[in-house]
ROKOLDO-223823 format. One record per residue: residue number from 1; residue in one letter; x, y, z of N, C-alpha, C, O in turn. Coordinates in Angstrom, 2 decimals, always signed. Example, Ala and Ser with C-alpha at 12.3 -4.5 7.8 and 13.67 -1.06 7.14 Angstrom:
<recs>
i=1	aa=a	npx=+13.19	npy=-5.69	npz=+7.80	capx=+12.30	capy=-4.50	capz=+7.80	cpx=+13.20	cpy=-3.30	cpz=+7.80	opx=+14.24	opy=-3.32	opz=+8.46
i=2	aa=s	npx=+12.85	npy=-2.25	npz=+7.08	capx=+13.67	capy=-1.06	capz=+7.14	cpx=+12.90	cpy=+0.03	cpz=+7.87	opx=+13.41	opy=+1.14	opz=+8.04
</recs>
This chain:
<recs>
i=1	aa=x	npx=-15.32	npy=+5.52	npz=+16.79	capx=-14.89	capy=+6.21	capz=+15.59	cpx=-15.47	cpy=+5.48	cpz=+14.39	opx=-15.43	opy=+4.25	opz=+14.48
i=2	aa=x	npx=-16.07	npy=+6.04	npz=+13.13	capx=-16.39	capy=+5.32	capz=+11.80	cpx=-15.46	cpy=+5.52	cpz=+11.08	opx=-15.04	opy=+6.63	opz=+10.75
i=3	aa=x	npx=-15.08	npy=+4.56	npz=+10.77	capx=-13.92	capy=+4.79	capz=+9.61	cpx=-14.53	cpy=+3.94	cpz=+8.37	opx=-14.75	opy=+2.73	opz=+8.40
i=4	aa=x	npx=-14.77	npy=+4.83	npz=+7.25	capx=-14.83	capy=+4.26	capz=+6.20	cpx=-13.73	cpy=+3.39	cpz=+5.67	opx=-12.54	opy=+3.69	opz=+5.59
i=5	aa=x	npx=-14.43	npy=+2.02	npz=+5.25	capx=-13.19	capy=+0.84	capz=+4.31	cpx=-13.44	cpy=+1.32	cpz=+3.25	opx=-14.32	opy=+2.08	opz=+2.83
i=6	aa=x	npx=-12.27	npy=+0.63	npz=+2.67	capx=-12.65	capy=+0.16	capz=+1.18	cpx=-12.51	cpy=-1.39	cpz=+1.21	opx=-11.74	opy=-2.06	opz=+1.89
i=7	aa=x	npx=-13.59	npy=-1.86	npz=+0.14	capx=-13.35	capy=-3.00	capz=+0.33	cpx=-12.29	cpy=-4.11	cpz=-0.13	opx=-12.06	opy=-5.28	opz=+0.16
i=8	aa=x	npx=-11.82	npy=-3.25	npz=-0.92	capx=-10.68	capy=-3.64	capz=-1.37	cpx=-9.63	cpy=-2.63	cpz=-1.62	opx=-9.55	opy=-2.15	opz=-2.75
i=9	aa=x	npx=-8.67	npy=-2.19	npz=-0.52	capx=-7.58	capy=-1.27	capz=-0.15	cpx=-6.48	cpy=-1.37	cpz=-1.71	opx=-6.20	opy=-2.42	opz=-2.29
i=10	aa=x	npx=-6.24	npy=-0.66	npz=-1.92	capx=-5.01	capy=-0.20	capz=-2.93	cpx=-3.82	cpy=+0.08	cpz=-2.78	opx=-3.37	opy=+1.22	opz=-2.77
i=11	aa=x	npx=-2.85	npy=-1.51	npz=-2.59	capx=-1.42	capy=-1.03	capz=-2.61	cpx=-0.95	cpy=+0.06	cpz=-4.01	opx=-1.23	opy=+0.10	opz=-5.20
i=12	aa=x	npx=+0.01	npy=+0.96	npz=-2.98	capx=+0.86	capy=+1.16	capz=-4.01	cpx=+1.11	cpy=+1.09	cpz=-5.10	opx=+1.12	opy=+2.02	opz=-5.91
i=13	aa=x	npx=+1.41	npy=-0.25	npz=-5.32	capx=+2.25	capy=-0.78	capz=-6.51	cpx=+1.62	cpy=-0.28	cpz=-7.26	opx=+2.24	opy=+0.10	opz=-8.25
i=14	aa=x	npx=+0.13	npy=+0.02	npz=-7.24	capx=-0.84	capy=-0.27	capz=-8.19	cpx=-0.65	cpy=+1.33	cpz=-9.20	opx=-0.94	opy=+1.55	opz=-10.37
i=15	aa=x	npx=-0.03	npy=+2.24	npz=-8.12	capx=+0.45	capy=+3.91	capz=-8.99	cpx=+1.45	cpy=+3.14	cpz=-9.57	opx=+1.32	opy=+2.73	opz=-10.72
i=16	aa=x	npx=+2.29	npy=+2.93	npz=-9.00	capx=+3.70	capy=+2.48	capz=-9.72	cpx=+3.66	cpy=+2.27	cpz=-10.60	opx=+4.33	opy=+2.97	opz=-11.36
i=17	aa=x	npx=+2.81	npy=+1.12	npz=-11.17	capx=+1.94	capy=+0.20	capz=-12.37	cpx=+1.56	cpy=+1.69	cpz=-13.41	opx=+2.09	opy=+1.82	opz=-14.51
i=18	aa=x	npx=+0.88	npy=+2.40	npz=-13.01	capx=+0.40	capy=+3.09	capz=-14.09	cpx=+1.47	cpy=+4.32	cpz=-14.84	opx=+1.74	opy=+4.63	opz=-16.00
i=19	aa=x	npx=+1.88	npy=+4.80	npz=-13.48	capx=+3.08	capy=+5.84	capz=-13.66	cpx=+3.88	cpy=+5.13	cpz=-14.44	opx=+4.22	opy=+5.88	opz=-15.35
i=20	aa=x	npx=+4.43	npy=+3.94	npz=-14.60	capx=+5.41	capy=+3.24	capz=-15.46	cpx=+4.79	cpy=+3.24	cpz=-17.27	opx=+5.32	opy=+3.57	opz=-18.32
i=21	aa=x	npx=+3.36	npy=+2.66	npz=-16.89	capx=+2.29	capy=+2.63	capz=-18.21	cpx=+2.63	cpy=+4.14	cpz=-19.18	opx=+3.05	opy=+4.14	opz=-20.34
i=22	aa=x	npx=+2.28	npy=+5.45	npz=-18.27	capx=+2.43	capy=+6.74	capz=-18.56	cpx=+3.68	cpy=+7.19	cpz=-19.24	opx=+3.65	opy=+8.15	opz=-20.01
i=23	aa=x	npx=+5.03	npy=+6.39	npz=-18.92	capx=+6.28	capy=+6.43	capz=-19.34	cpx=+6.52	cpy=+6.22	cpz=-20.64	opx=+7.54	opy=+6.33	opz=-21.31
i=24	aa=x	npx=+5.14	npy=+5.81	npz=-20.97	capx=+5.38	capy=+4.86	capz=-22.45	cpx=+6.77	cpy=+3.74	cpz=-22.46	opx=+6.96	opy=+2.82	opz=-21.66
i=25	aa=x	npx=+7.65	npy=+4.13	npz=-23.62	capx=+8.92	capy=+3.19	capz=-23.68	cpx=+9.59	cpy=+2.26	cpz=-22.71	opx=+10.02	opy=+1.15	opz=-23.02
i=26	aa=x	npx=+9.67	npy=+2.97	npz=-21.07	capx=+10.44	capy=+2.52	capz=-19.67	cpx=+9.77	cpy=+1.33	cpz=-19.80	opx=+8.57	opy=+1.12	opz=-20.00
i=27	aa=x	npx=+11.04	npy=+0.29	npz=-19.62	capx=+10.51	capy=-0.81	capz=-18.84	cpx=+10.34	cpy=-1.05	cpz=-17.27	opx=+10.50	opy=-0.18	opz=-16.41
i=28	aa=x	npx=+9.93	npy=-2.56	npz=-17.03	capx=+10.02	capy=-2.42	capz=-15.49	cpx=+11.21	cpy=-2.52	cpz=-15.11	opx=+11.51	opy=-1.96	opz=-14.05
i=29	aa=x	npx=+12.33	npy=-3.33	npz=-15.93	capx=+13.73	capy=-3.63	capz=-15.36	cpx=+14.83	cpy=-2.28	cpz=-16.22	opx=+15.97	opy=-2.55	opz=-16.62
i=30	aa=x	npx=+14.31	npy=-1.12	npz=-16.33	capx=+14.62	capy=+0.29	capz=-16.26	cpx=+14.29	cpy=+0.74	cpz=-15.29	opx=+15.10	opy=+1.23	opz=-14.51
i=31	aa=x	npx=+13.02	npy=+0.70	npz=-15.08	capx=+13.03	capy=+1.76	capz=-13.83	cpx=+13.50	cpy=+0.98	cpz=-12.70	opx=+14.16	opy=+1.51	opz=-11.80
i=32	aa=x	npx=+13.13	npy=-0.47	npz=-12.70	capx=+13.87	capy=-1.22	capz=-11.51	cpx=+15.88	cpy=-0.32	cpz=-11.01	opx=+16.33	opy=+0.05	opz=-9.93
i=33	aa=x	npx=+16.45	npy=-0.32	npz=-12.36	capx=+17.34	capy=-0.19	capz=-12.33	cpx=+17.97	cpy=+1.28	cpz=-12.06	opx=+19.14	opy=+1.49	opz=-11.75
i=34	aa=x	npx=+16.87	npy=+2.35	npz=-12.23	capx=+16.55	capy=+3.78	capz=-11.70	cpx=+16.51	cpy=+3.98	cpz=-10.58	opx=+17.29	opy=+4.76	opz=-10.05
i=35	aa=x	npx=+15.67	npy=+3.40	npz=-9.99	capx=+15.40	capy=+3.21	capz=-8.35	cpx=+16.33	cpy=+2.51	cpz=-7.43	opx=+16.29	opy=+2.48	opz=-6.20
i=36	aa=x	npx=+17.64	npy=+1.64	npz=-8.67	capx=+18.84	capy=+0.55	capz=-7.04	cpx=+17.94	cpy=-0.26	cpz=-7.12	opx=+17.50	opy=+0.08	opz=-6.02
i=37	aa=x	npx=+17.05	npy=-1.28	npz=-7.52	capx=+16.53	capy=-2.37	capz=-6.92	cpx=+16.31	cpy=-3.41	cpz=-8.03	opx=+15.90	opy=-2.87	opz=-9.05
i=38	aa=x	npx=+16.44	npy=-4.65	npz=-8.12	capx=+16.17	capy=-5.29	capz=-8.71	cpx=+14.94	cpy=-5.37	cpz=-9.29	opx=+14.06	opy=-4.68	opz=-8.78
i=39	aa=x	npx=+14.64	npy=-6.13	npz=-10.35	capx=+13.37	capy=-5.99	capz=-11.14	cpx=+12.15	cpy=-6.86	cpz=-10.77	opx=+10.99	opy=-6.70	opz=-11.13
i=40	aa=x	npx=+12.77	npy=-7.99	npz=-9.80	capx=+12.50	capy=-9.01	capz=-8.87	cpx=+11.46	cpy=-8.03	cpz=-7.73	opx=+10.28	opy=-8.26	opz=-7.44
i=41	aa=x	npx=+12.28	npy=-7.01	npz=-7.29	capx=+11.65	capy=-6.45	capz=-5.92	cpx=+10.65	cpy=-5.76	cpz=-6.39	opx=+9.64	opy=-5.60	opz=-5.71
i=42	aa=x	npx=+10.81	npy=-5.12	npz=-7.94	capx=+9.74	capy=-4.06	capz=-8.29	cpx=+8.53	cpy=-4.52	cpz=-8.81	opx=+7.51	opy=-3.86	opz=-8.61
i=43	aa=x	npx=+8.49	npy=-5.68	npz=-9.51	capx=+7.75	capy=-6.61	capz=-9.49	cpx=+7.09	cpy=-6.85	cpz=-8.23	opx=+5.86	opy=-6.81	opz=-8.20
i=44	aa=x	npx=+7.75	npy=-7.10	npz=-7.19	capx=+6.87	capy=-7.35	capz=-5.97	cpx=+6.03	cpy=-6.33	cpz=-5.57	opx=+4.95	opy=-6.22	opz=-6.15
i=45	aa=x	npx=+6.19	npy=-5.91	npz=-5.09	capx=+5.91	capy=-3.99	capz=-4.80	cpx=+4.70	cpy=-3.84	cpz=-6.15	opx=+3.53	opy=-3.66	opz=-5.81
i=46	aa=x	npx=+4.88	npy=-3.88	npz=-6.97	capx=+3.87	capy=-3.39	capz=-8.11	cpx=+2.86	cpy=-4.65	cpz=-8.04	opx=+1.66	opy=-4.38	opz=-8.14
i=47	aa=x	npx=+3.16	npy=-5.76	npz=-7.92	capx=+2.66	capy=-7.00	capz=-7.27	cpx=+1.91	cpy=-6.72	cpz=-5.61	opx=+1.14	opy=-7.61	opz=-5.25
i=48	aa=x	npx=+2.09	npy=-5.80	npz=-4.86	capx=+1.26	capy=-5.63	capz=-3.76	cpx=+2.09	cpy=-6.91	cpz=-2.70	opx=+1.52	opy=-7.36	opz=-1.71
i=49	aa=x	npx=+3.23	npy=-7.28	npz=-3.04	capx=+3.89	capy=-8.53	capz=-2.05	cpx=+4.62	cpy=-7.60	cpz=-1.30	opx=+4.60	opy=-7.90	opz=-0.10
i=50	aa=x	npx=+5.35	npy=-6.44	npz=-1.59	capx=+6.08	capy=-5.85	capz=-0.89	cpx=+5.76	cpy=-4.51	cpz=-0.57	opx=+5.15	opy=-3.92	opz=-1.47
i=51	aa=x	npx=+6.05	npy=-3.74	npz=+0.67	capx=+5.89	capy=-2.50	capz=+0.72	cpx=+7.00	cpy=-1.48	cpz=+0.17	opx=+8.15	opy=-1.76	opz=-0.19
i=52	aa=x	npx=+6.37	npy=-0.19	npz=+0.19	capx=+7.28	capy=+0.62	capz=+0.06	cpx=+8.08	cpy=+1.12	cpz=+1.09	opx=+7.41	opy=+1.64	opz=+1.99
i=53	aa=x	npx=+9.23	npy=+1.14	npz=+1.25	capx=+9.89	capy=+2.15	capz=+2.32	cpx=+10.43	cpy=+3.47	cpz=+2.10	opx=+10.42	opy=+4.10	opz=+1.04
i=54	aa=x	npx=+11.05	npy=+3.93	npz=+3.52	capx=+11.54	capy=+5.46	capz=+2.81	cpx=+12.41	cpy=+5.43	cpz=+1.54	opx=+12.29	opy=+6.09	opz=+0.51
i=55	aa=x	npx=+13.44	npy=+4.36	npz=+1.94	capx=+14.24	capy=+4.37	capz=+0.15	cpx=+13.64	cpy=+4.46	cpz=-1.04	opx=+13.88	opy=+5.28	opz=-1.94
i=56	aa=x	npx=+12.88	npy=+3.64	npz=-1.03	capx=+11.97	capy=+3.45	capz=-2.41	cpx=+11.34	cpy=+4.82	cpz=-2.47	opx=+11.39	opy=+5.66	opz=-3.37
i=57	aa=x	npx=+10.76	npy=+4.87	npz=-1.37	capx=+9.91	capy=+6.45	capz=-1.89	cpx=+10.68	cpy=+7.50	cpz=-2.17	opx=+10.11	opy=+8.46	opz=-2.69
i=58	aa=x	npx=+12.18	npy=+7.58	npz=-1.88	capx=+12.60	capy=+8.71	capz=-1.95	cpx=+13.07	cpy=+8.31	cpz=-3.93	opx=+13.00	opy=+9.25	opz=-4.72
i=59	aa=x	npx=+13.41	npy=+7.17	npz=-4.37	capx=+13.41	capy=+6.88	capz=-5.11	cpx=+12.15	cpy=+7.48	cpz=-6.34	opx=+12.23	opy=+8.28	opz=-7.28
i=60	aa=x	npx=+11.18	npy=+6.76	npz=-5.86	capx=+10.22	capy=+7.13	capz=-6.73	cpx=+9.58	cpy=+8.31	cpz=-6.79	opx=+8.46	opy=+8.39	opz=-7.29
i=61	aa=x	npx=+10.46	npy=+9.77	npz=-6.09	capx=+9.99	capy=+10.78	capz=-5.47	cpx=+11.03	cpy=+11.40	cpz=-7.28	opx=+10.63	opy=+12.00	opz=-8.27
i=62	aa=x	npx=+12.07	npy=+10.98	npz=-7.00	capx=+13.28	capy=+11.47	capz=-8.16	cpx=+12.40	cpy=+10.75	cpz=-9.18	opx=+11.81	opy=+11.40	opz=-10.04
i=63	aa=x	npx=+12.30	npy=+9.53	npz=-9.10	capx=+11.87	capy=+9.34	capz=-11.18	cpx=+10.34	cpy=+9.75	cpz=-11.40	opx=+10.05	opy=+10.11	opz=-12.54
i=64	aa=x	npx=+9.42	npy=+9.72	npz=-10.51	capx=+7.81	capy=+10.22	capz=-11.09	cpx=+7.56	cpy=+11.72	cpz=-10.19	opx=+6.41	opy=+12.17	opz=-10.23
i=65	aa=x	npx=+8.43	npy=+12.35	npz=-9.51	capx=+8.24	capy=+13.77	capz=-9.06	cpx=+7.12	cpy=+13.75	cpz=-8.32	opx=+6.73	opy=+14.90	opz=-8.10
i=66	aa=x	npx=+6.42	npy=+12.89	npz=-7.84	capx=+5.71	capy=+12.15	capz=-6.71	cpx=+6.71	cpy=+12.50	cpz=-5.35	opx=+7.94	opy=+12.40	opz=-5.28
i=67	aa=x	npx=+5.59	npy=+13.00	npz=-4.15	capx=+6.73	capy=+13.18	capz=-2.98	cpx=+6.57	cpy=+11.95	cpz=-2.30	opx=+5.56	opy=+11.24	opz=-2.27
i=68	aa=x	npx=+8.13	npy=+11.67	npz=-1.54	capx=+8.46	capy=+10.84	capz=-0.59	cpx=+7.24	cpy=+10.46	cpz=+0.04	opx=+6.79	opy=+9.32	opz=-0.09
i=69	aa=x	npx=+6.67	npy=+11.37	npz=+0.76	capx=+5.76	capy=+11.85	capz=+1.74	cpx=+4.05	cpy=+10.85	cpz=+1.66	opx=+3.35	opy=+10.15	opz=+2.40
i=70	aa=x	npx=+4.06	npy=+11.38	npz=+0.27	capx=+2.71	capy=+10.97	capz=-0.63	cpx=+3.16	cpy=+9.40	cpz=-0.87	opx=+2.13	opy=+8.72	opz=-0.86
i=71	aa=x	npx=+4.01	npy=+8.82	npz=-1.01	capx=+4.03	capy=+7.34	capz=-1.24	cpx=+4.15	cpy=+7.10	cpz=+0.12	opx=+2.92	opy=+6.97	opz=+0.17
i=72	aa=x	npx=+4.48	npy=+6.93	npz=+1.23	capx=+4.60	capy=+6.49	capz=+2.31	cpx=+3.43	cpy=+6.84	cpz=+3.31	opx=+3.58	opy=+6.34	opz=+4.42
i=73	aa=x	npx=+2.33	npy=+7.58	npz=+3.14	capx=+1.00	capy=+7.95	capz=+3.76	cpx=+0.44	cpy=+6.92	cpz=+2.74	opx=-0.24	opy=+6.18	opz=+3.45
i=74	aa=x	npx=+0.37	npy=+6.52	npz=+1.57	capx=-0.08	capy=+5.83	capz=+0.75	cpx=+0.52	cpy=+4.59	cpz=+0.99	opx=-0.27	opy=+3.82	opz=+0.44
i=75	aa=x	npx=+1.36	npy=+3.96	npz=+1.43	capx=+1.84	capy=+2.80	capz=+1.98	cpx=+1.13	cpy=+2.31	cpz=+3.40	opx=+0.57	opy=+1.23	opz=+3.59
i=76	aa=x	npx=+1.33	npy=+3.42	npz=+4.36	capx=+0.60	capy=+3.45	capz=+5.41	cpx=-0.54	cpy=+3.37	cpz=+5.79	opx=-0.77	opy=+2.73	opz=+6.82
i=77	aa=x	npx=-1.97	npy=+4.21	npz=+4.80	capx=-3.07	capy=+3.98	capz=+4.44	cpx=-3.65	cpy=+2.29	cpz=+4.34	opx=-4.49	opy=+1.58	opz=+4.89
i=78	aa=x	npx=-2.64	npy=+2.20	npz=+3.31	capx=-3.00	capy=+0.60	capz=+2.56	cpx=-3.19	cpy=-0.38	cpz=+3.71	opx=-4.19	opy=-1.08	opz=+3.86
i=79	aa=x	npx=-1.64	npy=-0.37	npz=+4.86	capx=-1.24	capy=-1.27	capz=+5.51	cpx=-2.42	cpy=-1.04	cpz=+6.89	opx=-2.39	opy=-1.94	opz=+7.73
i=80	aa=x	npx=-3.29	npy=-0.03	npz=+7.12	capx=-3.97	capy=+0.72	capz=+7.61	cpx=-5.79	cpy=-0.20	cpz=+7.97	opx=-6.44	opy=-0.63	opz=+8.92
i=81	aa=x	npx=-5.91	npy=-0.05	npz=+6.26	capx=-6.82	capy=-0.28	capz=+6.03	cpx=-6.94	cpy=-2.29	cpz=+6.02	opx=-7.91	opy=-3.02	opz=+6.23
i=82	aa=x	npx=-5.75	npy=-2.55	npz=+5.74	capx=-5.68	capy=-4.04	capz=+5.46	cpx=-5.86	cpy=-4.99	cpz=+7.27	opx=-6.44	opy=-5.96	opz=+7.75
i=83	aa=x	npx=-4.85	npy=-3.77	npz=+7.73	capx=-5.38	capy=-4.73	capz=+9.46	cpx=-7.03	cpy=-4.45	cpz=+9.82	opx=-7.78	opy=-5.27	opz=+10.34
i=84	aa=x	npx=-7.46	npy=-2.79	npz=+9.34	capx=-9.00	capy=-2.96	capz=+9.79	cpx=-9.84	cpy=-4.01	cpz=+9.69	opx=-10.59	opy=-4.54	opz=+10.51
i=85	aa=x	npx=-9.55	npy=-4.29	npz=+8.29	capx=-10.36	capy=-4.82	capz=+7.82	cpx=-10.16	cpy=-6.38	cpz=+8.43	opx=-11.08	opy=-6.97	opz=+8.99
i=86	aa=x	npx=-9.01	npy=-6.87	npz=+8.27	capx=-8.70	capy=-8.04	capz=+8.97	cpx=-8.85	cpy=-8.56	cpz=+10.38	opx=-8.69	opy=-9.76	opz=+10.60
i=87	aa=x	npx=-9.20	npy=-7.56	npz=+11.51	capx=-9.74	capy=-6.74	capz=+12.77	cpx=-11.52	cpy=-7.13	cpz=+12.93	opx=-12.00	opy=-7.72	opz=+13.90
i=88	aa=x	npx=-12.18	npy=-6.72	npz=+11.93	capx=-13.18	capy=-7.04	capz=+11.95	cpx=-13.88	cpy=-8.40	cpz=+11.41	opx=-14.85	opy=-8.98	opz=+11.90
i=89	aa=x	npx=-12.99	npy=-8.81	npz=+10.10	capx=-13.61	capy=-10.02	capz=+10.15	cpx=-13.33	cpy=-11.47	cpz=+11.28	opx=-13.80	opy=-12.59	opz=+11.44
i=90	aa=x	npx=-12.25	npy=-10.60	npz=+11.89	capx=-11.60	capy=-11.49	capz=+12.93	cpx=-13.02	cpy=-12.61	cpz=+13.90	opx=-13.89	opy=-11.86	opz=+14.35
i=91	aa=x	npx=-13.18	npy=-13.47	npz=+14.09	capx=-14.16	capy=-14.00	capz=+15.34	cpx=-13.72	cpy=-13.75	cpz=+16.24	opx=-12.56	opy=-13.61	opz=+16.63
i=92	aa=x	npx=-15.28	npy=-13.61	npz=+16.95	capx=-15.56	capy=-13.22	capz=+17.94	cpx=-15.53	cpy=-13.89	cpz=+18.97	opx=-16.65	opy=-14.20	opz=+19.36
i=93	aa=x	npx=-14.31	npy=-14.41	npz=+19.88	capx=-14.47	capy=-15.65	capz=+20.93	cpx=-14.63	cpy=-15.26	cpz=+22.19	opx=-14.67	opy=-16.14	opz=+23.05
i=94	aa=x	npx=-14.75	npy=-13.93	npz=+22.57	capx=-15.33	capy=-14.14	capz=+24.18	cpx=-15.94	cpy=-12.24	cpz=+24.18	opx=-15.75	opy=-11.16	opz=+23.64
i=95	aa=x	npx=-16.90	npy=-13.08	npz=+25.41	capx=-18.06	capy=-11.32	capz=+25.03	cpx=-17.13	cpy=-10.20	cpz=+25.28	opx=-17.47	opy=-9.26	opz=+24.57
i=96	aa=x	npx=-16.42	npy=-10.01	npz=+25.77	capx=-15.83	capy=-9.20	capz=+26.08	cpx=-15.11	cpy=-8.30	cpz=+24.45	opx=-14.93	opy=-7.11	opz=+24.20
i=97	aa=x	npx=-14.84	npy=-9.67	npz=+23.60	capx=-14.40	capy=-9.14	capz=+22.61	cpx=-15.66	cpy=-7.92	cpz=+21.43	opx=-15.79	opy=-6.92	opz=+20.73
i=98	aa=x	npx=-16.19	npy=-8.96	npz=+21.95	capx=-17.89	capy=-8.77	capz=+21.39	cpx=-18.13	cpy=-7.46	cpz=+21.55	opx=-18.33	opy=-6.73	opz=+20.57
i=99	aa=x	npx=-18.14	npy=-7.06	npz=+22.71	capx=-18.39	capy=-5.79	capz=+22.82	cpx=-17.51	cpy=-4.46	cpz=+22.47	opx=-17.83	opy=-3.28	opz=+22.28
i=100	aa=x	npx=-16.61	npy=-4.95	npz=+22.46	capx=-15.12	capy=-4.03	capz=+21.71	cpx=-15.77	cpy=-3.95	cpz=+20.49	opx=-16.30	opy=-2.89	opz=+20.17
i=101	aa=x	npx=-15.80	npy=-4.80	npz=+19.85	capx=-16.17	capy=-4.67	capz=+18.40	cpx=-17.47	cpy=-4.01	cpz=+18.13	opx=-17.65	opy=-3.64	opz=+16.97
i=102	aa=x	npx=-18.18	npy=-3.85	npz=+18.81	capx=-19.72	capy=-3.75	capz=+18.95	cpx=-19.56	cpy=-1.78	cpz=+19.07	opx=-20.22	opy=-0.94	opz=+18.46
i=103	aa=x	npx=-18.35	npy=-1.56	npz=+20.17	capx=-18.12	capy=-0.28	capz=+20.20	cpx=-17.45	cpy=+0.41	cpz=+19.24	opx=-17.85	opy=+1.55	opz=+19.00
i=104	aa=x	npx=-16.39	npy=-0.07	npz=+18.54	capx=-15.04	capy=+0.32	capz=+17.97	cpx=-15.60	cpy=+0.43	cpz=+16.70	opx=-15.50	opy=+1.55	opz=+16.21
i=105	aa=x	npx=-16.20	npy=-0.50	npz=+15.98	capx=-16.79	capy=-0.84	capz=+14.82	cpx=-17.76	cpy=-0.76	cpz=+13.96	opx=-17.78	opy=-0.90	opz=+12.74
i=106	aa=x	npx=-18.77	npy=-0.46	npz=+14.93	capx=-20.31	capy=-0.04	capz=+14.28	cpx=-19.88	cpy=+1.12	cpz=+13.00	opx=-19.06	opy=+2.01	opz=+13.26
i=107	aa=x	npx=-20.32	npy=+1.04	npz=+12.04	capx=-20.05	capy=+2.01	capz=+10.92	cpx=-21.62	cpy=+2.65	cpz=+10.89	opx=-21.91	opy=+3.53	opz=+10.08
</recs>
């Protein structure tokens, strides 16, 4: 299979980040406080330290009219793309692996 990377995958957070920007006035420890979560966690999450789950998404489905659905394929993607990539730069210690990679990987 070829699966296109990116070379640098895009958590989440990183909509979160802008959708908040778009809000104009909202702070982060508003909408933290919109969503049930501390401003600590949203920070993380917009920080790329934490994922999103169904809560959050159903959360951020009510304050940016963004579906559940669409943040959590977008969570999944990310977390997706981050093992590929981590998969391939992995070494190579016995042929056997070699050749997995040789099959699985060729782009």
């Amino acid at each position: 299979m070829n699966t296109v990377l990116p070379k640098y995958p895009t958590h989440p957070g990183t909509l979160i980040k802008e959708e908040l920007i778009e809000m104009g006035n909202t702070t982060q420890k508003e909408l933290a406080s919109s969503l049930g979560i501390t401003p600590s966690y949203l920070s993380e999450v917009i920080n790329g330290k934490r994922a999103i789950n169904a809560s959050l998404a159903i959360g951020l489905e009510e304050v940016f009219g963004i579906s559940a659905e669409y943040w959590l394929r977008f969570q999944a993607q990310y977390d997706l793309d981050i093992l590929r990539i981590s998969r391939i730069n992995k070494p190579i210690t016995k042929k056997s692996d070699q050749l997995f990679y040789e099959k699985e990987f060729t782009v």
